[in-house]
C-alpha positions as CSV (number, residue, x, y, z in Angstrom):
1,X,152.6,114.1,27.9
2,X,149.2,114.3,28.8
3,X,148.4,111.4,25.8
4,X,151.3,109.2,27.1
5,X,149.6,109.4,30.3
6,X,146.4,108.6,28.6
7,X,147.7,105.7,26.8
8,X,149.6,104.0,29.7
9,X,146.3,104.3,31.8
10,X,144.1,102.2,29.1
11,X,146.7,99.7,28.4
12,X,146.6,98.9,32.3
13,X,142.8,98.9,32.5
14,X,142.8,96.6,29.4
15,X,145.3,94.4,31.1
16,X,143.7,94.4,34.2
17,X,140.0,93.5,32.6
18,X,142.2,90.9,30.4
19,X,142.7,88.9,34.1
20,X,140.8,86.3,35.4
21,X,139.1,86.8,38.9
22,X,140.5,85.2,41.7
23,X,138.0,84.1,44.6
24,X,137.5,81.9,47.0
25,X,135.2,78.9,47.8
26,X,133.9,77.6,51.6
27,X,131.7,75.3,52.0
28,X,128.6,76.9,52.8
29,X,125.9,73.8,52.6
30,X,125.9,69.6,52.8
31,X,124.0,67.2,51.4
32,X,123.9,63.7,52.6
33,X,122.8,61.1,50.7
34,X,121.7,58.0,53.7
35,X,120.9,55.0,51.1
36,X,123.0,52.4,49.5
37,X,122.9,52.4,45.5
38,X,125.0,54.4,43.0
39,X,128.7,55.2,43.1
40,X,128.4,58.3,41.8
41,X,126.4,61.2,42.2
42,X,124.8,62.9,39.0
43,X,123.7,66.3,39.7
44,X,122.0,68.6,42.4
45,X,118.9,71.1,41.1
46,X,116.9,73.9,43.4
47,X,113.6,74.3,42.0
48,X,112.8,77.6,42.5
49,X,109.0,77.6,43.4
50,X,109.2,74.8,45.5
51,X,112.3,76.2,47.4
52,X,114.0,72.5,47.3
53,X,116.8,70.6,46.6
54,X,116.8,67.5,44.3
55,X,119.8,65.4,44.0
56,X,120.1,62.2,42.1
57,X,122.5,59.5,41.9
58,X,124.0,57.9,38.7
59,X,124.0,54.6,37.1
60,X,120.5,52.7,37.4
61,X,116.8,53.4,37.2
62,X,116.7,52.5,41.2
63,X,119.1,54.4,42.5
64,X,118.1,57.1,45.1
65,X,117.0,60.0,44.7
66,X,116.6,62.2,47.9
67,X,114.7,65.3,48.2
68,X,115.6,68.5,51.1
69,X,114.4,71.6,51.9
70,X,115.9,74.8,51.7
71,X,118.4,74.0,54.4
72,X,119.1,70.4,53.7
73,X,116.7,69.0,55.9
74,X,115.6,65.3,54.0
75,X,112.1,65.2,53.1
76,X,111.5,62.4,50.4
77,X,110.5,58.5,51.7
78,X,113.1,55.9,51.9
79,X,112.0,53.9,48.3
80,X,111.9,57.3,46.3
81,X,114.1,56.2,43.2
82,X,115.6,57.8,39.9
83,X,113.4,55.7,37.9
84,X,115.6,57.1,34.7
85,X,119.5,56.4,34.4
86,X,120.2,59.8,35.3
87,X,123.3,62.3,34.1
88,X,122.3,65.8,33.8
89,X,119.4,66.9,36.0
90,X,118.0,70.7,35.7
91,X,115.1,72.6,36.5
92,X,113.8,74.1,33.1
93,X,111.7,77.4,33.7
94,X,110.4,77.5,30.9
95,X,108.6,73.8,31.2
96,X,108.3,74.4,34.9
97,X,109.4,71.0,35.3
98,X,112.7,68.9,36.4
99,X,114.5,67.5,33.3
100,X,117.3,65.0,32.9
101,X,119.9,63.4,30.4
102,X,120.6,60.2,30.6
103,X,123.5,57.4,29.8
104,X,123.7,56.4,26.8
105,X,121.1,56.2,24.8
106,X,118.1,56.6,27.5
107,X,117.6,59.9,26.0
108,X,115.5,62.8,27.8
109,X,113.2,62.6,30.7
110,X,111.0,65.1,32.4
111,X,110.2,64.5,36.1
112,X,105.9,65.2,37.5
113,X,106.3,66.2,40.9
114,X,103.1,66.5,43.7
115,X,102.0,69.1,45.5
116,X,104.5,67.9,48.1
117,X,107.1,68.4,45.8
118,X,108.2,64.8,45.4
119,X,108.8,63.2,42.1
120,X,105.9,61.0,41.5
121,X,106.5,59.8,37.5
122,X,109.2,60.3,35.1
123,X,108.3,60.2,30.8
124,X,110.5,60.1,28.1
125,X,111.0,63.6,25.9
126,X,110.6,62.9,22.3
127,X,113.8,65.0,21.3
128,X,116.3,62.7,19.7
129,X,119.9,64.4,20.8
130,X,123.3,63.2,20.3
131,X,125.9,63.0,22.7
132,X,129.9,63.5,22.7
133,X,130.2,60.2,25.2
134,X,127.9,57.8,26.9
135,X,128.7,59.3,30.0
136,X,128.4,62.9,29.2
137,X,126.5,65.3,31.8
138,X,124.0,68.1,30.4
139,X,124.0,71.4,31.2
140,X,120.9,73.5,30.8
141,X,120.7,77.1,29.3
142,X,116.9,78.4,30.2
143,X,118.0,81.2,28.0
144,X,118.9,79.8,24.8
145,X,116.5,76.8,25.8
146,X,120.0,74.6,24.8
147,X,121.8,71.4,26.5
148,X,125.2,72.0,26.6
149,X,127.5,68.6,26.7
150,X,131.5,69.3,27.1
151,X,133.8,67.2,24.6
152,X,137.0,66.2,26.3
153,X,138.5,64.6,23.0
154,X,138.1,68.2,21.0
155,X,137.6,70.4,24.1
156,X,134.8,71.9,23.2
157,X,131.2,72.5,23.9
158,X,128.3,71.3,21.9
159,X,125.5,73.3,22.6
160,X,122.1,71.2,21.4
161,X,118.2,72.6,21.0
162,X,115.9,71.2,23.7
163,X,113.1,72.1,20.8
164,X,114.4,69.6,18.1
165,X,117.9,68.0,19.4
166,X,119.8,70.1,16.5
167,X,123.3,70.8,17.2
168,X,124.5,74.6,17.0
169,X,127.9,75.8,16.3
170,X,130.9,74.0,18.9
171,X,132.7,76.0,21.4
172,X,136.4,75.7,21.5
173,X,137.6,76.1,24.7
174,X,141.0,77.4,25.7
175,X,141.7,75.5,29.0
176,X,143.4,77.5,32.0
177,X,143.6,80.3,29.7
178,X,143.0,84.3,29.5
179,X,144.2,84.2,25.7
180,X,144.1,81.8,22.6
181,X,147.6,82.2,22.9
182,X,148.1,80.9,26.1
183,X,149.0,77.5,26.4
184,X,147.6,73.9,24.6
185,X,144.7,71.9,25.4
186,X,146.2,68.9,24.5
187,X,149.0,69.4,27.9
188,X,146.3,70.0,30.0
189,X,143.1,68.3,29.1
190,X,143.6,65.2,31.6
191,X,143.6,68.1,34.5
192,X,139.8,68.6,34.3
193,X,136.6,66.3,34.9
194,X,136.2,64.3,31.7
195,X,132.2,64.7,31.3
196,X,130.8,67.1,34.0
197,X,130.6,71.3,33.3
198,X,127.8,73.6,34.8
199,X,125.7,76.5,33.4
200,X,125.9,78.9,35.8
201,X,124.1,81.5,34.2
202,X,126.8,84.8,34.8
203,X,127.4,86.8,32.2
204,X,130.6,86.2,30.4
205,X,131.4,83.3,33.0
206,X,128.7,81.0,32.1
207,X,130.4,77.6,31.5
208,X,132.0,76.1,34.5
209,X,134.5,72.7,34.9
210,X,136.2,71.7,37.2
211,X,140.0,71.3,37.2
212,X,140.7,68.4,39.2
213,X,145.0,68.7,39.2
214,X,145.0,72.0,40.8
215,X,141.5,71.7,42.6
216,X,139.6,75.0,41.2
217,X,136.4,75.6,39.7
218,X,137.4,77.4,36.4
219,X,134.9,79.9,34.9
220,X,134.6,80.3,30.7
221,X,133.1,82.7,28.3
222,X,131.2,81.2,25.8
223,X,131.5,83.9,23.8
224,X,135.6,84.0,23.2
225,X,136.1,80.0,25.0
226,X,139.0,81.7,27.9
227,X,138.7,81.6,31.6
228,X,137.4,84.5,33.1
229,X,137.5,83.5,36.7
230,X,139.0,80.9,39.1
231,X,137.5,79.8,42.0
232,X,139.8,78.1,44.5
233,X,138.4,75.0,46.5
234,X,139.8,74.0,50.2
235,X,142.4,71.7,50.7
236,X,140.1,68.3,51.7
237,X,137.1,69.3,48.9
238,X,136.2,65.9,47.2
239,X,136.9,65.9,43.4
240,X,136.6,63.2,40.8
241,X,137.4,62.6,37.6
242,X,134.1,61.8,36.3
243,X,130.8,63.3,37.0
244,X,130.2,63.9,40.6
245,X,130.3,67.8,40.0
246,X,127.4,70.3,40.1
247,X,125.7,73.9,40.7
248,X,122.5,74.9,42.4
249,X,121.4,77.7,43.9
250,X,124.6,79.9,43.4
251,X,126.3,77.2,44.9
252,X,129.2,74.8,43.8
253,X,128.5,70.8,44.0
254,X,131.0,67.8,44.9
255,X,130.3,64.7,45.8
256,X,132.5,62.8,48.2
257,X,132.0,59.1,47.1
258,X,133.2,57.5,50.5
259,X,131.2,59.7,52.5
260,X,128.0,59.9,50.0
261,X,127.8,63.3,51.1
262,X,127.6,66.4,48.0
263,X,129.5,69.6,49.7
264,X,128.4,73.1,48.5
265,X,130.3,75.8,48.1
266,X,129.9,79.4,47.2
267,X,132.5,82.6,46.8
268,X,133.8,84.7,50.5
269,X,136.0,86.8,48.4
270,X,137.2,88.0,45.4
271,X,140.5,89.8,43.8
272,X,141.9,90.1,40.5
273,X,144.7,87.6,39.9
């Protein structure tokens, strides 16, 4: 009796630990970006040491890009542009510096940045990397010192070395699912922002995209490819398609296009679902 009892009580934790957490997002910060130029927006970063937020928009070396302090205050001057045709943007730790991907075939820039904390000249990185699309949106692991770029057509991620540009070994995903069993990529794929995913750093939840059709933030493993957590947005959150998707500072990025505003949101609860 006493091993039945045993038995039933490990196949319910391993069911329950076999669930993805359940939470919920509110918005918690806004961004607002007050200058014409660029549709879209391409990513938020906090740098650390200078407590600030950088966000830059996509599609041309003049587009804005704005700087804010901690609590979203603007502090950059009114002609402050991209000067790179921005995708990804990250703060690398490990360079100290702000780093971007670009469209295309513009490569990798790093970002100098004064004592003020405003960009004052971007360079080209001499790391030749390929891309799954033209429009495809970097990731950065400070860990693995790797760019991760999402693949829509495979569903996959393709993590590359920021020391050489070498590929490593793909990541399958398994989209919306707790088991490789569960489901097909192909039925679902269309659900989810085609180019954008965050690195969000938590273990065993470390990939992030965003599924568009049911508006939630879905967390992945990118040790096993299945959802480990769902994070529910509100009702009006903006989210697109393409790009316009980020993370900074523990927080959750969107980027309302008519209101050229990025809303940030972070978890107020959590239950296993």
């Amino acid at each position: 009796m006493k091993k039945l009892a045993f038995l039933f009580v490990t196949m319910l934790m391993v069911s329950i630990h076999s669930q993805a957490i359940e939470k919920t997002l509110k918005q918690v910060m806004i961004l607002k970006i007050d200058r014409t130029g660029g549709a879209n927006g391409a990513n938020i970063v906090w740098h650390p040491v200078q407590k600030k937020y950088y966000a830059a928009q996509a599609g041309n070396v003049a587009f804005p890009m704005l700087v804010f302090d901690a609590k979203g205050k603007k502090l950059s001057p009114e002609d402050l542009e991209t000067k790179f045709d921005v995708r990804g943007f990250w703060y690398n730790p490990n360079t100290k510096t702000l780093q971007a991907n670009g469209y295309d075939d513009f490569g990798l820039s790093e970002y100098r940045i004064g004592t003020d904390g405003i960009p004052v000249s971007n360079k080209k990185l001499e790391i030749n990397m390929s891309k799954p699309d033209a429009q495809s949106v970097g990731a950065y692991d400070p860990k693995k010192n790797v760019l991760y770029f999402y693949d829509m057509s495979g569903v996959f991620i393709e993590p590359h070395s920021m020391t050489d540009g070498t590929t490593g070994d793909v990541i399958t995903l398994h989209l919306g699912a707790q088991s490789k069993n569960d489901g097909s990529n192909e039925d679902v794929k269309y659900d989810y922002n085609e180019n954008a995913i965050v690195f969000t750093g938590i273990p065993k939840a470390e990939i992030g995209l965003l599924n568009v059709s049911k508006k939630q933030i879905e967390l992945y493993d990118l040790a096993t490819g299945l959802m480990t957590q769902k994070l529910k947005l509100p009702d009006e959150a903006p989210t697109q398609s393409s790009m316009n998707f980020s993370y900074a500072n523990g927080i959750y990025w969107l980027f309302d296009k008519t209101e050229r505003t990025w809303y940030g949101y972070n978890a107020s609860s959590s239950t296993a679902k």
